[in-house]
PDB file with one MODEL, atoms N, CA, C and O in Angstrom:
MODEL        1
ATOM      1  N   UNK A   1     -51.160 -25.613 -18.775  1.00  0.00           N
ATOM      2  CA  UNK A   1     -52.369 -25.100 -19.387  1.00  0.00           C
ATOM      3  C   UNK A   1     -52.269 -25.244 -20.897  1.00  0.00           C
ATOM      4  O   UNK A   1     -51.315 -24.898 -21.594  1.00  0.00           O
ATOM      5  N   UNK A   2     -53.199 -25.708 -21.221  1.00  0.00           N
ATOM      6  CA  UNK A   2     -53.415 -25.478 -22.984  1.00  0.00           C
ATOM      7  C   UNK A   2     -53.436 -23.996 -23.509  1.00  0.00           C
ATOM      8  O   UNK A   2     -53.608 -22.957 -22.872  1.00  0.00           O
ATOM      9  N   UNK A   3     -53.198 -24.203 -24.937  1.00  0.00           N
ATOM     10  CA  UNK A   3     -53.059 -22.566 -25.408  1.00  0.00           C
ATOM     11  C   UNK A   3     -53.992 -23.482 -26.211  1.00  0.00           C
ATOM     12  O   UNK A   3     -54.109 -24.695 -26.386  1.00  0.00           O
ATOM     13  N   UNK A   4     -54.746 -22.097 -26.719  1.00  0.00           N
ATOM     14  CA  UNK A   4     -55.444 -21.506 -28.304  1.00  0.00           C
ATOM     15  C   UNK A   4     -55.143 -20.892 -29.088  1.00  0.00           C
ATOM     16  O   UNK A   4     -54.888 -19.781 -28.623  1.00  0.00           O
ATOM     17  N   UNK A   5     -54.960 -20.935 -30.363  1.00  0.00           N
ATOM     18  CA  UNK A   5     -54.504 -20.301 -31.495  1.00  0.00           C
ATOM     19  C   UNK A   5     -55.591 -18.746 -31.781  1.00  0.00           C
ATOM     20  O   UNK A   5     -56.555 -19.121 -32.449  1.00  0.00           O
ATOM     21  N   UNK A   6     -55.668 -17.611 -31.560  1.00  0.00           N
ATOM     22  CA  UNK A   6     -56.319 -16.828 -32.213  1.00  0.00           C
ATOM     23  C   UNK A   6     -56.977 -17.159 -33.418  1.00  0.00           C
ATOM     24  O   UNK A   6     -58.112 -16.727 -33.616  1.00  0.00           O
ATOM     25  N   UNK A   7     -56.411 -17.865 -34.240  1.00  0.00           N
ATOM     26  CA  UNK A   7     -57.379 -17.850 -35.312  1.00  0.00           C
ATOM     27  C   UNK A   7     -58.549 -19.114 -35.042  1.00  0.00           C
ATOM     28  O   UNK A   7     -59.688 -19.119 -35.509  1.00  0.00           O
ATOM     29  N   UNK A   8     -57.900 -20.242 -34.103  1.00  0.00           N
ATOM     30  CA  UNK A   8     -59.599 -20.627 -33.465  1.00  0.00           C
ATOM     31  C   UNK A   8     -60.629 -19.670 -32.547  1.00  0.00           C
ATOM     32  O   UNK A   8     -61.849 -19.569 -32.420  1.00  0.00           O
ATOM     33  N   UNK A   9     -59.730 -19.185 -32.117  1.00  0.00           N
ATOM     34  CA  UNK A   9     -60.848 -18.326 -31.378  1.00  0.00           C
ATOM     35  C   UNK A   9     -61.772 -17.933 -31.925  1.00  0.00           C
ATOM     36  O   UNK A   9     -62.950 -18.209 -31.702  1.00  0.00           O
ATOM     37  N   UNK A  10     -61.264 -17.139 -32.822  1.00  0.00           N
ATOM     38  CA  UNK A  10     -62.019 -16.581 -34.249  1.00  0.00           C
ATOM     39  C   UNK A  10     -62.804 -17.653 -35.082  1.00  0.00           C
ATOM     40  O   UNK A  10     -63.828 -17.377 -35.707  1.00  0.00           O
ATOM     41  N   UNK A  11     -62.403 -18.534 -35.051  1.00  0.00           N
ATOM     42  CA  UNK A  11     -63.488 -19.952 -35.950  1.00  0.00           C
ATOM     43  C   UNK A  11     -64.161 -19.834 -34.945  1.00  0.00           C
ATOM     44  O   UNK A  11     -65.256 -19.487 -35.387  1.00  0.00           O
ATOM     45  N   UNK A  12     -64.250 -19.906 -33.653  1.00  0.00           N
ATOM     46  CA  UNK A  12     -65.292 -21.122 -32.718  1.00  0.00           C
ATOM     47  C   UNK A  12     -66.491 -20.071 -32.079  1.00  0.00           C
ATOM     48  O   UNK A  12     -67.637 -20.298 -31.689  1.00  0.00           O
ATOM     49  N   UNK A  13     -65.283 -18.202 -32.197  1.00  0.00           N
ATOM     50  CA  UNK A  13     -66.833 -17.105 -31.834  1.00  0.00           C
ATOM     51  C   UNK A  13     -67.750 -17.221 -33.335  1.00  0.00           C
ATOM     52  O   UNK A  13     -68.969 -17.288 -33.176  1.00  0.00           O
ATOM     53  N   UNK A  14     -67.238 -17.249 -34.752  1.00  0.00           N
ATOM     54  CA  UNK A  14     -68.281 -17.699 -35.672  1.00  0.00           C
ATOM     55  C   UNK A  14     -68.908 -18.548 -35.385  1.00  0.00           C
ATOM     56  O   UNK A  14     -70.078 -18.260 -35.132  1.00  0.00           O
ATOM     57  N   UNK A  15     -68.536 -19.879 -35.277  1.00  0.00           N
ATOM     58  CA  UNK A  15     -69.104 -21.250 -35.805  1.00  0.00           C
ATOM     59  C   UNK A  15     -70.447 -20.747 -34.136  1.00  0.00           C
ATOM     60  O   UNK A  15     -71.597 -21.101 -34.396  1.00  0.00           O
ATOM     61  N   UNK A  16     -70.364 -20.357 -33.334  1.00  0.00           N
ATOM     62  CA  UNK A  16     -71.321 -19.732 -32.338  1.00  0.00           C
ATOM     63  C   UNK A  16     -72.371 -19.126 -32.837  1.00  0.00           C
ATOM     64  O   UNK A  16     -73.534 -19.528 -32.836  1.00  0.00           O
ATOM     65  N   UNK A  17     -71.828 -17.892 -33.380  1.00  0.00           N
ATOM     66  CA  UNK A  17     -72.658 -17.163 -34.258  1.00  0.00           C
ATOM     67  C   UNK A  17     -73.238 -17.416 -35.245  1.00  0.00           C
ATOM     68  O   UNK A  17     -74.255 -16.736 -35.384  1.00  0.00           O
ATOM     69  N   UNK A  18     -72.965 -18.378 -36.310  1.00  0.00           N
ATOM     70  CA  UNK A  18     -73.284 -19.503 -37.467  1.00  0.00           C
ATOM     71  C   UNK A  18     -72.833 -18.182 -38.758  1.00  0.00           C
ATOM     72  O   UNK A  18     -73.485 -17.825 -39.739  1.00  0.00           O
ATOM     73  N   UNK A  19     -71.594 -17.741 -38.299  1.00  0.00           N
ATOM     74  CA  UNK A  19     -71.277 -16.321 -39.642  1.00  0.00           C
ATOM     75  C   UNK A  19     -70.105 -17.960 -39.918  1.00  0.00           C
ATOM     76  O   UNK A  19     -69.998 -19.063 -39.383  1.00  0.00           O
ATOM     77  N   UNK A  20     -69.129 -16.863 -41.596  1.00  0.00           N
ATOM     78  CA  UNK A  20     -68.434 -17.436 -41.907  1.00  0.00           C
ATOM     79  C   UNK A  20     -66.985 -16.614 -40.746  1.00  0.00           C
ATOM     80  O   UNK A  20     -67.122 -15.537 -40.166  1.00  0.00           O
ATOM     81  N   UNK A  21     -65.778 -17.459 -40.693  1.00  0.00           N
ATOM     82  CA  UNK A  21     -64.805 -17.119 -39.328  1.00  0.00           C
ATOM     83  C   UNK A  21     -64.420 -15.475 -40.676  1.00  0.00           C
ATOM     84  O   UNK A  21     -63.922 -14.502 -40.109  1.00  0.00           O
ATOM     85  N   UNK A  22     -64.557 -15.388 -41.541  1.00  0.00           N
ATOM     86  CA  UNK A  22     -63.863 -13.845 -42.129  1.00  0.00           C
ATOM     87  C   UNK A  22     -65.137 -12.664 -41.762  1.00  0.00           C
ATOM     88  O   UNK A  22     -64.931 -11.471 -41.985  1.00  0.00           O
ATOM     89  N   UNK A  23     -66.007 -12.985 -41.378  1.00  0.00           N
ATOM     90  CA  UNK A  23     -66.764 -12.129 -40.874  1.00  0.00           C
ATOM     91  C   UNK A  23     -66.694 -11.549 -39.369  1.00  0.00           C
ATOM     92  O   UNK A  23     -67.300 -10.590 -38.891  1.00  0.00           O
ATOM     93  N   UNK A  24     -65.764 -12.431 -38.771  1.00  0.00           N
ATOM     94  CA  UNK A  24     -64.907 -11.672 -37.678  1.00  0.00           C
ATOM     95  C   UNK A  24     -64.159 -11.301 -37.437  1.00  0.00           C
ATOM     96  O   UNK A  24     -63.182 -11.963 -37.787  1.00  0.00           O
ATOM     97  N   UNK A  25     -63.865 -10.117 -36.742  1.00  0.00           N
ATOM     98  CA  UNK A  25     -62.422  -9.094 -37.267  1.00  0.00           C
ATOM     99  C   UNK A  25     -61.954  -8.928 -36.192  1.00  0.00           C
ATOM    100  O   UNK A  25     -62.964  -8.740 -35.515  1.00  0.00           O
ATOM    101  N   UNK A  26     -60.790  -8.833 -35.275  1.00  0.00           N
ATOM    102  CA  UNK A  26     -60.186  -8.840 -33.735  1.00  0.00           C
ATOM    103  C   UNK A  26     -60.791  -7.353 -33.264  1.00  0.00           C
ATOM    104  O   UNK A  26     -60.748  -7.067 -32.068  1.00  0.00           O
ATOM    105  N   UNK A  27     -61.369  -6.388 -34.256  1.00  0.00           N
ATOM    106  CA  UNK A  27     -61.715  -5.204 -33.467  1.00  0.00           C
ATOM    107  C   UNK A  27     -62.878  -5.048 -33.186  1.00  0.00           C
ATOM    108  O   UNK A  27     -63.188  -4.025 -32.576  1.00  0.00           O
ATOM    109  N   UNK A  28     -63.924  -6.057 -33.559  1.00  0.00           N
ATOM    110  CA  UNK A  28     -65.293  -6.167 -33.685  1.00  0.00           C
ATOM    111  C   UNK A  28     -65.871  -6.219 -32.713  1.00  0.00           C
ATOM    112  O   UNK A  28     -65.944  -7.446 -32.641  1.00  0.00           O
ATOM    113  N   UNK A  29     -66.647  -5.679 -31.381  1.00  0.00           N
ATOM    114  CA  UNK A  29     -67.631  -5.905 -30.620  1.00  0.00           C
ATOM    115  C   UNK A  29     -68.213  -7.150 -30.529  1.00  0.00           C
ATOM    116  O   UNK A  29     -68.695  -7.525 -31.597  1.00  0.00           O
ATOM    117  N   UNK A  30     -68.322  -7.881 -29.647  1.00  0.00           N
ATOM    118  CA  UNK A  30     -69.036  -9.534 -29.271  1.00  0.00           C
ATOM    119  C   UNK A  30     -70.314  -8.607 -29.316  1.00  0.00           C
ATOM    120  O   UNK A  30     -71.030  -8.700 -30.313  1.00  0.00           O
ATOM    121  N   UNK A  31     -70.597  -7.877 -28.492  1.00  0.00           N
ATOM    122  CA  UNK A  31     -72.136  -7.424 -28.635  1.00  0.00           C
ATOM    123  C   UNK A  31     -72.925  -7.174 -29.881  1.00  0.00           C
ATOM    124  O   UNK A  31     -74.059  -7.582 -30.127  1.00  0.00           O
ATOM    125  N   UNK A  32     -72.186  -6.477 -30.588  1.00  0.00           N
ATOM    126  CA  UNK A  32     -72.714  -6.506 -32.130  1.00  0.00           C
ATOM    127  C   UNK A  32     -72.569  -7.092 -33.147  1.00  0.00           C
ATOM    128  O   UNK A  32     -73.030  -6.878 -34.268  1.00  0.00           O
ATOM    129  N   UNK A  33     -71.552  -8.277 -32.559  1.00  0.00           N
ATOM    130  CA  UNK A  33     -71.917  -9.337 -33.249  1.00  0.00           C
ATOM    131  C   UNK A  33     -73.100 -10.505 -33.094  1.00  0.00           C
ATOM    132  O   UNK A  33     -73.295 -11.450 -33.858  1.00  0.00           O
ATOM    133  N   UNK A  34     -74.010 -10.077 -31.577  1.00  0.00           N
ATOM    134  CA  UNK A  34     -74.514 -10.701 -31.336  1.00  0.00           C
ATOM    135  C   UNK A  34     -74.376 -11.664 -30.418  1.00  0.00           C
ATOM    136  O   UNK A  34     -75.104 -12.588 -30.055  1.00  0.00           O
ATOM    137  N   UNK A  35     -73.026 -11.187 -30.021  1.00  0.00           N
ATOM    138  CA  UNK A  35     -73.062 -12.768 -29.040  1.00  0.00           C
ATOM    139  C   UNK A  35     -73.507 -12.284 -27.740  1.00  0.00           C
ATOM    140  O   UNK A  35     -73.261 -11.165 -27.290  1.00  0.00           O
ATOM    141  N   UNK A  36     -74.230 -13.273 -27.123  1.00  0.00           N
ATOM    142  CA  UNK A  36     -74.898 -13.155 -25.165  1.00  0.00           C
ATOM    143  C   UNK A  36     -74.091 -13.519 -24.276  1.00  0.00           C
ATOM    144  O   UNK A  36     -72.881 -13.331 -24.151  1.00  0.00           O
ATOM    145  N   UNK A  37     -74.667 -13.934 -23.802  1.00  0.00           N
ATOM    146  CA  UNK A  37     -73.983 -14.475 -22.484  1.00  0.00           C
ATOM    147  C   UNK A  37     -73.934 -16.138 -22.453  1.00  0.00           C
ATOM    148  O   UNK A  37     -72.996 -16.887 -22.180  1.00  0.00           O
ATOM    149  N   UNK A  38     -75.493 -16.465 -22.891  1.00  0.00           N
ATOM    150  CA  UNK A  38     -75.919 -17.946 -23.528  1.00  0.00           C
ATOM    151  C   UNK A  38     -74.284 -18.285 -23.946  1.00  0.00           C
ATOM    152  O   UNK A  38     -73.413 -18.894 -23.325  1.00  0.00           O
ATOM    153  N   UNK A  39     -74.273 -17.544 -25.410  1.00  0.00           N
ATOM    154  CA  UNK A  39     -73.002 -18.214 -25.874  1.00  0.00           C
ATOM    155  C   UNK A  39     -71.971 -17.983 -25.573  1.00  0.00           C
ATOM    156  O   UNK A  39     -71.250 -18.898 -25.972  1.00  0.00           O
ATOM    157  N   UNK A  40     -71.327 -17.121 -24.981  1.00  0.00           N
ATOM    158  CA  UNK A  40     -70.539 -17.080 -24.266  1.00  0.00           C
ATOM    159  C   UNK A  40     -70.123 -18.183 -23.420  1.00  0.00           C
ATOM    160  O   UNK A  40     -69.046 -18.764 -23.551  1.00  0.00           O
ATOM    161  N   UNK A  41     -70.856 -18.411 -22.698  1.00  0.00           N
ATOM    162  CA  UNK A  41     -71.060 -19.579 -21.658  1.00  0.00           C
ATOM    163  C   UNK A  41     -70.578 -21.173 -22.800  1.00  0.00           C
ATOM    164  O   UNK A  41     -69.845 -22.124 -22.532  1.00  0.00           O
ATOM    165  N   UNK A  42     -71.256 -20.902 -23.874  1.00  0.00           N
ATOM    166  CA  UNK A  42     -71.360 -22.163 -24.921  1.00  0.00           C
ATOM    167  C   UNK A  42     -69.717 -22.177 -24.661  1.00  0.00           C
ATOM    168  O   UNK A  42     -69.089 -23.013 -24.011  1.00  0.00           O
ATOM    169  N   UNK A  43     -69.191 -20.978 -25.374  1.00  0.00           N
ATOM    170  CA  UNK A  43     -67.934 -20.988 -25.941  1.00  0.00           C
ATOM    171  C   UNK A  43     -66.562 -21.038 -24.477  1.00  0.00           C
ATOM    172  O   UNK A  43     -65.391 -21.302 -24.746  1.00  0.00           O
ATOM    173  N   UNK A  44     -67.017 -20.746 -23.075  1.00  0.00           N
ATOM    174  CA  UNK A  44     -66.633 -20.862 -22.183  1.00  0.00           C
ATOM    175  C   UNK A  44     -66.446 -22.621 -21.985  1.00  0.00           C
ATOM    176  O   UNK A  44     -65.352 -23.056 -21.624  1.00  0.00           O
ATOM    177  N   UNK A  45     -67.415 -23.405 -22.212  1.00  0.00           N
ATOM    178  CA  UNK A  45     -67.459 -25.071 -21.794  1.00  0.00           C
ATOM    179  C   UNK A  45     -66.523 -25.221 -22.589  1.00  0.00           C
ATOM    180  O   UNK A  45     -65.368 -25.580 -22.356  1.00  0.00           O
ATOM    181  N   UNK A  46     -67.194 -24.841 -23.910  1.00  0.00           N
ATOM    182  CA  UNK A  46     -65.877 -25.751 -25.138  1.00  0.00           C
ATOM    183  C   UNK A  46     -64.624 -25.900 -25.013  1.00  0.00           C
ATOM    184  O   UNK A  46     -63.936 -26.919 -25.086  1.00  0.00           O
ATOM    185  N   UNK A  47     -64.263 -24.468 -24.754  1.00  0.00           N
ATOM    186  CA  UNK A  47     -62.586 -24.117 -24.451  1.00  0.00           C
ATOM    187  C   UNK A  47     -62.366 -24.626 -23.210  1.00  0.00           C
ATOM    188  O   UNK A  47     -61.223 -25.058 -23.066  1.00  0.00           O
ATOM    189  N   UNK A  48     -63.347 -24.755 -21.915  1.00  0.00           N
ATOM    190  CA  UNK A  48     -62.425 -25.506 -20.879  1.00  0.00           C
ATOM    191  C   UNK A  48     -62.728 -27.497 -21.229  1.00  0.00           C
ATOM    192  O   UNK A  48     -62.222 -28.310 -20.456  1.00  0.00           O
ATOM    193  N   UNK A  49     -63.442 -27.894 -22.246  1.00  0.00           N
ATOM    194  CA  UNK A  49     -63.194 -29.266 -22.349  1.00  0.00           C
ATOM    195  C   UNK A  49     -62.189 -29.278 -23.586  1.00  0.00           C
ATOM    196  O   UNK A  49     -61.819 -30.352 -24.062  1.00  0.00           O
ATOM    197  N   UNK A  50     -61.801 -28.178 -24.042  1.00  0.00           N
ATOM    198  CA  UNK A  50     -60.324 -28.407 -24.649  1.00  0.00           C
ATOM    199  C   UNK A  50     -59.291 -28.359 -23.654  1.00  0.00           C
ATOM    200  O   UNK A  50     -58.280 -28.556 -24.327  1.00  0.00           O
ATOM    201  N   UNK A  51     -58.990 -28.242 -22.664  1.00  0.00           N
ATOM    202  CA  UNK A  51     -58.230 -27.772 -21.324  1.00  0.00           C
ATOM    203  C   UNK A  51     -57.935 -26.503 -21.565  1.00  0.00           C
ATOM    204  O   UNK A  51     -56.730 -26.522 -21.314  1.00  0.00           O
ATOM    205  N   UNK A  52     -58.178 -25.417 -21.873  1.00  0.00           N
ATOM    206  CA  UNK A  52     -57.996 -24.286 -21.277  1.00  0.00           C
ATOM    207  C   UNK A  52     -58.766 -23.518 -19.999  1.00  0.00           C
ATOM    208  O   UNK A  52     -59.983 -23.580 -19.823  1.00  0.00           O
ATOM    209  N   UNK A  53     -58.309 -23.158 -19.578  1.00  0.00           N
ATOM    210  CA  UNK A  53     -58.430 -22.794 -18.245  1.00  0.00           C
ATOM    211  C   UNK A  53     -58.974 -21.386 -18.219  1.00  0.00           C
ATOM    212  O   UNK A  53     -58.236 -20.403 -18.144  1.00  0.00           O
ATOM    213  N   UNK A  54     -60.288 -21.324 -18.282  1.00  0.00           N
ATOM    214  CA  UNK A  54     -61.233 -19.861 -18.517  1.00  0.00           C
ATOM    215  C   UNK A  54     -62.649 -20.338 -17.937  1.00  0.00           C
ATOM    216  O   UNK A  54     -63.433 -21.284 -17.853  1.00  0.00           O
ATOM    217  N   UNK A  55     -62.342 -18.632 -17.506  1.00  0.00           N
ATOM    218  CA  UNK A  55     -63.928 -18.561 -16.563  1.00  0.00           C
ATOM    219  C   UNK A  55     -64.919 -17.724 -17.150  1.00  0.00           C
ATOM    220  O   UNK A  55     -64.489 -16.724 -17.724  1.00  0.00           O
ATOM    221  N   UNK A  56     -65.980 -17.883 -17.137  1.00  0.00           N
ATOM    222  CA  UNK A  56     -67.210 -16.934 -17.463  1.00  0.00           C
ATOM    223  C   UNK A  56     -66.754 -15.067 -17.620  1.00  0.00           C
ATOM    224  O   UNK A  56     -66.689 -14.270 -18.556  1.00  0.00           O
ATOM    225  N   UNK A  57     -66.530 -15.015 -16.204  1.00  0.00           N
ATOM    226  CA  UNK A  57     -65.843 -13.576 -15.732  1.00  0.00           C
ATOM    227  C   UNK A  57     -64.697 -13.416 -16.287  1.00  0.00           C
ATOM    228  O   UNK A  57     -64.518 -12.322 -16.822  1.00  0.00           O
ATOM    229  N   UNK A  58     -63.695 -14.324 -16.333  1.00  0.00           N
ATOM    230  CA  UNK A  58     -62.462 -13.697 -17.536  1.00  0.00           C
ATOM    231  C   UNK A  58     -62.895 -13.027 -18.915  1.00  0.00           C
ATOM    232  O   UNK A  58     -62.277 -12.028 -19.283  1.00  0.00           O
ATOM    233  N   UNK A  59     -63.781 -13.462 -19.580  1.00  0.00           N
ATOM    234  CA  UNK A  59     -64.482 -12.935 -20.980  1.00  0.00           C
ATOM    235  C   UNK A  59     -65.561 -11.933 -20.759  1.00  0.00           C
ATOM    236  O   UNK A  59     -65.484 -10.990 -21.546  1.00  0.00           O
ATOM    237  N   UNK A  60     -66.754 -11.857 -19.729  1.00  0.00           N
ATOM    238  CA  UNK A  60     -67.783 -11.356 -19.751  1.00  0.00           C
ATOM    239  C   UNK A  60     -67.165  -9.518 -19.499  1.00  0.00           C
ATOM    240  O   UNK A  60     -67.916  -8.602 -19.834  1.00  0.00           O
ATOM    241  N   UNK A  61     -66.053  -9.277 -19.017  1.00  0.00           N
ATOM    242  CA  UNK A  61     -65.787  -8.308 -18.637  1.00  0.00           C
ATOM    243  C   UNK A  61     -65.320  -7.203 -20.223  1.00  0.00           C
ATOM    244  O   UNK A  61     -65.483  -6.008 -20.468  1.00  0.00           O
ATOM    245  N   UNK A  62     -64.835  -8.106 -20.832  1.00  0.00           N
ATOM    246  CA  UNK A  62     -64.029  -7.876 -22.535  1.00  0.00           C
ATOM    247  C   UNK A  62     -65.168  -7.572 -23.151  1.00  0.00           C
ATOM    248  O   UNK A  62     -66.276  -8.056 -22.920  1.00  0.00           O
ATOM    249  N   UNK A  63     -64.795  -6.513 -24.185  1.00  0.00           N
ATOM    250  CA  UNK A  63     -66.414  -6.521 -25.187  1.00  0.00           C
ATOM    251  C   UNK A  63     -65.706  -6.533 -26.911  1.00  0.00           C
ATOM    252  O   UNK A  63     -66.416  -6.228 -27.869  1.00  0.00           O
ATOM    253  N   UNK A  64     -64.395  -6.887 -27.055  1.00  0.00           N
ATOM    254  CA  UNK A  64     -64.024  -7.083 -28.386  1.00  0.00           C
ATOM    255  C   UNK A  64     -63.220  -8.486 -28.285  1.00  0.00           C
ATOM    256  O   UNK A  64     -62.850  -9.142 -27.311  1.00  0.00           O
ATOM    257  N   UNK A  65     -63.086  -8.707 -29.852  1.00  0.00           N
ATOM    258  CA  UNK A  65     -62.111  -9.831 -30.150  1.00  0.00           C
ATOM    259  C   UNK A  65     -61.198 -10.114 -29.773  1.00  0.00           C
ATOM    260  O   UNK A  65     -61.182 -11.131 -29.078  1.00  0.00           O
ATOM    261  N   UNK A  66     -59.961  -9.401 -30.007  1.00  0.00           N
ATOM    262  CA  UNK A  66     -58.911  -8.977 -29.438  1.00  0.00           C
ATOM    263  C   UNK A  66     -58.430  -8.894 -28.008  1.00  0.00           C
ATOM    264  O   UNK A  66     -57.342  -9.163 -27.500  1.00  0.00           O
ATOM    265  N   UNK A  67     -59.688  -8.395 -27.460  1.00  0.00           N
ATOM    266  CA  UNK A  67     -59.632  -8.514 -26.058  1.00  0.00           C
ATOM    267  C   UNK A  67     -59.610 -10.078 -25.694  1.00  0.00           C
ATOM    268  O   UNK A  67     -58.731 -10.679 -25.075  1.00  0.00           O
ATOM    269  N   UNK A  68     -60.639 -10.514 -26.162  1.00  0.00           N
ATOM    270  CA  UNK A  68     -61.157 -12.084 -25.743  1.00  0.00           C
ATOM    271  C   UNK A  68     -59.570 -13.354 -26.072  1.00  0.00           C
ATOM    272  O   UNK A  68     -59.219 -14.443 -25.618  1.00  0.00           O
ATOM    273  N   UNK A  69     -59.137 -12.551 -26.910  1.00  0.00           N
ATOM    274  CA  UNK A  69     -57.713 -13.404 -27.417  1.00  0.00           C
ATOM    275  C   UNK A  69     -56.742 -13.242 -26.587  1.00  0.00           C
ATOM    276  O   UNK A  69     -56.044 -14.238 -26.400  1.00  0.00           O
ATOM    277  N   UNK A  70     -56.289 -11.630 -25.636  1.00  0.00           N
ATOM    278  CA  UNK A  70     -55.632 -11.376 -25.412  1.00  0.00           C
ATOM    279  C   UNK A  70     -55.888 -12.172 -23.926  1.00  0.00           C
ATOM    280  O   UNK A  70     -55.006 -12.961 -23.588  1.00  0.00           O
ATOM    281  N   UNK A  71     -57.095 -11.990 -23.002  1.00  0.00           N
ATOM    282  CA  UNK A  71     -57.377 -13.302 -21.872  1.00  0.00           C
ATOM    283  C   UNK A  71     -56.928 -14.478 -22.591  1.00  0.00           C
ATOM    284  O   UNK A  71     -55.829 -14.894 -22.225  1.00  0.00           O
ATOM    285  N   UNK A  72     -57.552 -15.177 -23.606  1.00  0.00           N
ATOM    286  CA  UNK A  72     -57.143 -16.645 -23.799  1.00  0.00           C
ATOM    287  C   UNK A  72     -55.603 -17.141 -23.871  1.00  0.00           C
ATOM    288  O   UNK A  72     -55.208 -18.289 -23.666  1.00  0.00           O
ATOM    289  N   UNK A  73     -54.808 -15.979 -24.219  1.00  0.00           N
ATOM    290  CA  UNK A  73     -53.437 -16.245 -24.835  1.00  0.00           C
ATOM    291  C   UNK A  73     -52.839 -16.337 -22.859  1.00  0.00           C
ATOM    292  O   UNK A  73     -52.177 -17.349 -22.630  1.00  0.00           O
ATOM    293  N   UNK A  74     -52.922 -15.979 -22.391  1.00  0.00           N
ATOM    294  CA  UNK A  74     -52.451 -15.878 -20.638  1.00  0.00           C
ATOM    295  C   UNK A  74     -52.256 -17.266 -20.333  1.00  0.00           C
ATOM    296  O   UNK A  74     -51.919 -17.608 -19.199  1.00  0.00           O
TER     297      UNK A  74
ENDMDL
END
């Protein structure tokens, strides 16, 4: 399986959101940052045509950063 670096994670939930990546903080809410499900889903394709190996339901269940890093890092 491929890994991801946390700090892409953090670039690629911005570059989603169209913030700059320091406007996301690992304790921050996806919901209040705005992100859906839409992108979610966006950011779900990307990372599995990087080969990582993630499902919709691995993330949709998480509602912070940190969380979302701590699935990707597995």
């Amino acid at each position: 399986m491929t890994r991801i670096d946390p700090a892409q994670i953090t670039a690629d939930i911005a570059e989603t959101l169209g913030v700059p990546a320091a406007e996301v903080a690992p304790d921050d809410r996806l919901d209040d940052l705005g992100l859906d499900s839409i992108r979610t889903m966006e950011l779900v394709e990307r990372w599995r045509a990087a080969g990582i190996d993630i499902e919709f339901a691995d993330l949709a269940a998480e509602r912070d950063v940190a969380a979302w890093i701590a699935v990707l890092a597995r």
